[in-house]
C-alpha positions in Angstrom: 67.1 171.5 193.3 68.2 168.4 194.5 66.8 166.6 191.2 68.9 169.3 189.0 71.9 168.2 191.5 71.4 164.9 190.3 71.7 165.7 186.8 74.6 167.4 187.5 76.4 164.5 189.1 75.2 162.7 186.1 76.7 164.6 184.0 79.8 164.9 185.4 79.9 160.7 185.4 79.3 160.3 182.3 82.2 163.1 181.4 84.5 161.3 183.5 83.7 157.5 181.9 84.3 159.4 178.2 87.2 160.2 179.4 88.4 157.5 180.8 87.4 155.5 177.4 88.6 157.9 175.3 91.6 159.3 176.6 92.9 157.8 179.4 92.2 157.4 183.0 95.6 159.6 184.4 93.4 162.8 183.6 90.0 162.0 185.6 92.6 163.7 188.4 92.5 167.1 186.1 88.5 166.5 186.3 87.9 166.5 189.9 90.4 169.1 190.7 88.1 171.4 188.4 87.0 174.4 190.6 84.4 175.2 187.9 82.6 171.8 188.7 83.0 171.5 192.2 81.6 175.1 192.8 78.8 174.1 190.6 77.9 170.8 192.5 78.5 173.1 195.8 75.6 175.5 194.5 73.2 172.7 193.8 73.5 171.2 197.5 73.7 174.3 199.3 70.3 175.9 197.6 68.6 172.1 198.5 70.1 172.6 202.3 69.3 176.1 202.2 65.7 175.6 200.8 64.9 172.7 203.6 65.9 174.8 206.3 63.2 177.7 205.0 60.9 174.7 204.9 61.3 174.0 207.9 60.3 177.2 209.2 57.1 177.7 207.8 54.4 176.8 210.0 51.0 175.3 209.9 47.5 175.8 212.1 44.9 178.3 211.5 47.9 181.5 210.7 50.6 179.5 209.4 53.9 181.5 209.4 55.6 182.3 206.2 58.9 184.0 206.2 58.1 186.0 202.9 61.9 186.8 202.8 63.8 184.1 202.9 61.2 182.3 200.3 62.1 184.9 198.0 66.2 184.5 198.1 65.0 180.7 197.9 63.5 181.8 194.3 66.9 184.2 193.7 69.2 181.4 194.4 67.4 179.2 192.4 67.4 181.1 189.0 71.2 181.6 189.9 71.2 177.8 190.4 69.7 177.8 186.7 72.7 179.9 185.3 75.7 177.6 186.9 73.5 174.8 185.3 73.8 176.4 181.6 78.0 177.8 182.6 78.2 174.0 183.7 76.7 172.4 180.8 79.0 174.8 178.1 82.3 173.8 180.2 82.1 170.3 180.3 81.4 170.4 176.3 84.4 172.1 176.2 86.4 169.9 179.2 86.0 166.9 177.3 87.2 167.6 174.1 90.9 166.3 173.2 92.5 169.5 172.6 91.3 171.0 175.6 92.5 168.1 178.2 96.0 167.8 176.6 96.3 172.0 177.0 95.1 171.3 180.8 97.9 168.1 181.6 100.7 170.7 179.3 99.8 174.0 181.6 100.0 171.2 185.1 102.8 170.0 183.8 104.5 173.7 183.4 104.1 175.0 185.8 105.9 171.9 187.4 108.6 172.3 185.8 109.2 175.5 186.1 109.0 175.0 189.7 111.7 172.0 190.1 114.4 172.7 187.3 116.4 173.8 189.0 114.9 172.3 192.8 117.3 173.1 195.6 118.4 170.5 198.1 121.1 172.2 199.8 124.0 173.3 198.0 125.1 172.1 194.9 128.1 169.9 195.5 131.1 169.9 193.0 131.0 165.4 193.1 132.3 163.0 190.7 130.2 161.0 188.8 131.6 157.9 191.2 131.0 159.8 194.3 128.4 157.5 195.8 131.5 153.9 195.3 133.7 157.0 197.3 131.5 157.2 200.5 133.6 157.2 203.5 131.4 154.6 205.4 129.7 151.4 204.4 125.8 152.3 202.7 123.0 150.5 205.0 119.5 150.3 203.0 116.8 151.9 204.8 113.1 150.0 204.0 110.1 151.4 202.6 107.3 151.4 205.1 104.8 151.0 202.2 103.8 149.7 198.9 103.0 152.5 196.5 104.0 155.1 194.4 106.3 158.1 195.5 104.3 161.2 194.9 106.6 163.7 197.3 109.4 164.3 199.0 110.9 167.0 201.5 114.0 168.1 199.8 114.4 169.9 202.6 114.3 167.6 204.7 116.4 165.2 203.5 119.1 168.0 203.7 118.6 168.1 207.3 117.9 164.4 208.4 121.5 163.6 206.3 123.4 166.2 208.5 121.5 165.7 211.8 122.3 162.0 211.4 126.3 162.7 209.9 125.1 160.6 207.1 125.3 160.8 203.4 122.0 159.7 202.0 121.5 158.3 198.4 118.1 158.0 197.3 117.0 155.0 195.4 113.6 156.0 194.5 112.9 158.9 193.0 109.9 160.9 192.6 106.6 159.1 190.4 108.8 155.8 190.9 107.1 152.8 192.6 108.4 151.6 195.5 107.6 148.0 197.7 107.3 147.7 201.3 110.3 145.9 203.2 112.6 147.2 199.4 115.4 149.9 200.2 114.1 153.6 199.9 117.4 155.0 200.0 120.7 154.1 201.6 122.5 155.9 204.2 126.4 155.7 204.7 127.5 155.9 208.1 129.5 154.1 210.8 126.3 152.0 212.3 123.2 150.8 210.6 119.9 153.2 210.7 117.6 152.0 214.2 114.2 151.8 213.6 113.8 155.4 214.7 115.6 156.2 211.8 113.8 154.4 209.5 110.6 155.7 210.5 112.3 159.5 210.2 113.2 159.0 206.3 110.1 157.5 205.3 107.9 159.8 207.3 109.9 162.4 204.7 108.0 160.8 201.8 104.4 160.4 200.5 103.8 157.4 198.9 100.0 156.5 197.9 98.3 154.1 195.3 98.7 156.5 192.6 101.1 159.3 191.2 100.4 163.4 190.9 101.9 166.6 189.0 103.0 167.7 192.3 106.7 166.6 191.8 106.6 164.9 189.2 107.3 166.0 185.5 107.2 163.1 184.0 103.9 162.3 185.0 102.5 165.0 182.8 104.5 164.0 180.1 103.3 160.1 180.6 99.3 161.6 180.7 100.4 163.4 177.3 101.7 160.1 175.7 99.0 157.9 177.2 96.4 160.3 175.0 98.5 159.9 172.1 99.0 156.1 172.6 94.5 155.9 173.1 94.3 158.0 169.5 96.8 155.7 167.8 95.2 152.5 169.2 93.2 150.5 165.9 89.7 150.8 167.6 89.8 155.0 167.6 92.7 155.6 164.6 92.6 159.6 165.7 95.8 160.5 164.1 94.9 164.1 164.4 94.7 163.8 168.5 98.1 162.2 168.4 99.3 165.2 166.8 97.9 167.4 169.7 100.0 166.0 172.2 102.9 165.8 170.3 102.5 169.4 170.2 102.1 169.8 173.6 105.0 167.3 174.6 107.0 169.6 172.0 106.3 172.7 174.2 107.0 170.7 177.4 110.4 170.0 175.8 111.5 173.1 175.1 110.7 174.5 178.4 113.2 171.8 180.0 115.5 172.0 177.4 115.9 175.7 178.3 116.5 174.7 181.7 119.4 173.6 184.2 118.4 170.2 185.5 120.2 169.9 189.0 122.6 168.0 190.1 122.2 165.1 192.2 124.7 165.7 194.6 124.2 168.0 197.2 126.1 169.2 200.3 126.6 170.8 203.3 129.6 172.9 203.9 131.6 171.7 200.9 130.7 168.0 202.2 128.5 166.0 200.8 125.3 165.3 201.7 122.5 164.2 199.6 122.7 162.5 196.2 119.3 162.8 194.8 117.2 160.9 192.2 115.5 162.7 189.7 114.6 162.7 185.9 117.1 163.7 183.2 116.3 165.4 179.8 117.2 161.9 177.9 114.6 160.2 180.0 112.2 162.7 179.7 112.9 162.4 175.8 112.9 158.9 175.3 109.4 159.1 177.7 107.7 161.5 174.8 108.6 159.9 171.4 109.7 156.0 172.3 106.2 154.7 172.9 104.6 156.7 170.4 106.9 155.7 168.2 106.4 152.3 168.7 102.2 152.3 167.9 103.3 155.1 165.1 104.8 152.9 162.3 103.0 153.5 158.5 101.3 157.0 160.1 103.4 159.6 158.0 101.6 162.6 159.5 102.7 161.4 162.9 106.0 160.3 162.0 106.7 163.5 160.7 105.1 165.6 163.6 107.8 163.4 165.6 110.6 164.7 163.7 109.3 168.3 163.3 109.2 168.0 166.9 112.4 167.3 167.5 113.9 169.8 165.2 111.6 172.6 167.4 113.3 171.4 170.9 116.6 171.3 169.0 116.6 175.0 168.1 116.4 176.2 171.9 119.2 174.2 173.0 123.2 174.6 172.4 124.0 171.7 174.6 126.0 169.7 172.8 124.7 166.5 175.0 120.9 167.0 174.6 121.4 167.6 170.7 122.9 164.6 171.0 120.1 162.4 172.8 117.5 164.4 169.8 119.7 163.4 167.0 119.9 159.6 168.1 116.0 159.6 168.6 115.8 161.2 165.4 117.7 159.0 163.3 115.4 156.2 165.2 112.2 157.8 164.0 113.9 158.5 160.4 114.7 154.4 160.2 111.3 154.0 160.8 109.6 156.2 158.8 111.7 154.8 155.8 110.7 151.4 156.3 106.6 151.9 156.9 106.3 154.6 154.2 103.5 153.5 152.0 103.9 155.2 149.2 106.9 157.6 147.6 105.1 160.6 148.5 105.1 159.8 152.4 108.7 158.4 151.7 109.9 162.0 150.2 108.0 163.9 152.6 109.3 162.1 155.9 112.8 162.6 154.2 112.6 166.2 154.3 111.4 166.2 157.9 114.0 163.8 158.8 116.8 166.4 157.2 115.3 169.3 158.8 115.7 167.4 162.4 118.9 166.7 161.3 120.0 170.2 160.7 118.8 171.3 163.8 120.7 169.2 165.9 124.2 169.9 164.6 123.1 173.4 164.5 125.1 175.4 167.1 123.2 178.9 167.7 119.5 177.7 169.4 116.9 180.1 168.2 116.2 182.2 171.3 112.6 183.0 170.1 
């Protein structure tokens, strides 16, 4: 058993190093979150322990002492061992395969945002757009405590520490953004600068580790998407094809936000404001999914077109005349592009049409509701 365990922890290395060579290594995360493989690894080790313990109760000398029962579920859980091994076996096969992995950093990624956009922090507060040069009290940075990346905060929280402390807080680091120890976190406005106490409150109100997560964090999943696509259109692997899979994914990622409200930054408290929060916007989330692989994209027709295709497909669920906006700039972008890499008038006439299409579907003003 222990041997087959072995194997098993093999096998999952060497998944996680193909992987990390062919993909990239923001999705090993996806891996070792895998229930599948941590039960199967948990079977392995419990029938050893379970097995040395049985062992240990069999006795020697002239009767030795055999517990005839427990030998027997020692045999059971063994050939169940055996099945796990062949389930284990068929799903990493399947785990590791392009298609699969950018499905499993798109469903993550979801689910995500379906669960910040919209993300309360209070009320929403009717501000202007200058409302943070309008504060009624000088802003006094408050220091990060560490060096790191933000994965969380407590929206909550943040609500409550602002109004416990008759503060207005502006946060200067948002979610998935990295953040130095002894560099302003956020700035509070308020008669006296924040005491040590304080500072220790507000940063005690975020998690900031060596590494980011889905947990908050959108754009994340979207950066794990592009990073596959960037891997496939590097010259050593040339996969156009996997390139295309995450454009598709980022396309479905799209529309889900594009269907969406993104919050406002300003909260409040009694018509009084509050909290201005930092967050992503759908341009930045945009220009995060086509600008990179864009950039490595030049001379591949079928991925310049899947660009513009996909931007025609998040411009028919939107009527916002402002995110139509930010798709038609990136489309005319991508159209320039195209027209100067094309390699031949074939790739030239087909990119056209795609570009046209994009076009049409960002001055169109009913969104397709489908």
């Amino acid at each position: 058993m222990i041997t087959v365990a072995g194997v098993v922890f093999s096998i999952t290395i060497v998944a996680l190093a193909q992987a990390s060579t062919q993909y990239t290594s923001r999705v090993l995360r996806n891996f070792m979150r895998d229930r599948l493989n941590q039960a199967v690894l948990g079977v392995f080790v419990g029938v050893f322990t379970y097995c040395l313990l049985v062992l240990r109760t069999i006795g020697g000398g002239p009767e030795p002492f055999v517990p005839t029962v427990a030998v027997f579920t020692g045999l059971v859980l063994a050939v169940v061992a055996m099945g796990f091994l062949i389930v284990f076996i068929h799903h990493i096969a399947t785990t590791i395969q392009a298609g699969e992995i950018a499905r499993s950093v798109m469903l993550d990624t979801r689910d995500v945002v379906d669960r910040l956009f919209p993300d309360d922090i209070g009320t929403e507060a009717a501000a202007p757009p200058d409302a943070p040069s309008h504060a009624l009290h000088p802003w006094h940075p408050v220091p990060a405590r560490e060096t790191g990346y933000v994965q969380s905060v407590r929206p909550d929280a943040l609500l409550t520490f602002a109004i416990r402390h008759n503060a207005v807080l502006r946060m200067d680091v948002g979610v998935g953004e990295f953040v130095m120890e002894g560099r302003p976190i956020a700035h509070v406005s308020r008669t006296q600068p924040p005491d040590e106490a304080m500072v220790d409150q507000l940063n005690a109100l975020y998690a900031v580790d060596a590494f980011r997560t889905t947990d908050q964090d959108a754009a994340f999943g979207f950066r794990q998407l592009v990073d596959i696509a960037l891997k496939a259109l590097s010259p050593g692997i040339n996969d156009s094809t996997t390139a295309m899979t995450s454009l598709d994914y980022l396309t479905v990622l799209l529309q889900r936000v594009a269907r969406r409200g993104l919050e406002s930054p300003y909260r409040s408290e009694d018509s009084r404001l509050r909290v201005i929060a930092r967050g992503p916007d759908f341009a930045a989330l945009v220009d995060l999914a086509y600008s990179q692989i864009l950039e490595n994209a030049e001379g591949n027709a079928l991925v310049l077109a899947r660009m513009l295709r996909s931007i025609e497909e998040v411009a028919a669920v939107t009527a916002e005349p402002s995110r139509r906006e930010v798709l038609a700039t990136h489309a005319g972008v991508i159209a320039e592009v195209a027209q100067r890499t094309a390699r031949n008038s074939r790739a030239r006439q087909r990119l056209d049409a795609a570009a046209r299409a994009a076009r049409v579907a960002c001055a169109r003003e009913d969104p397709m509701t489908g």
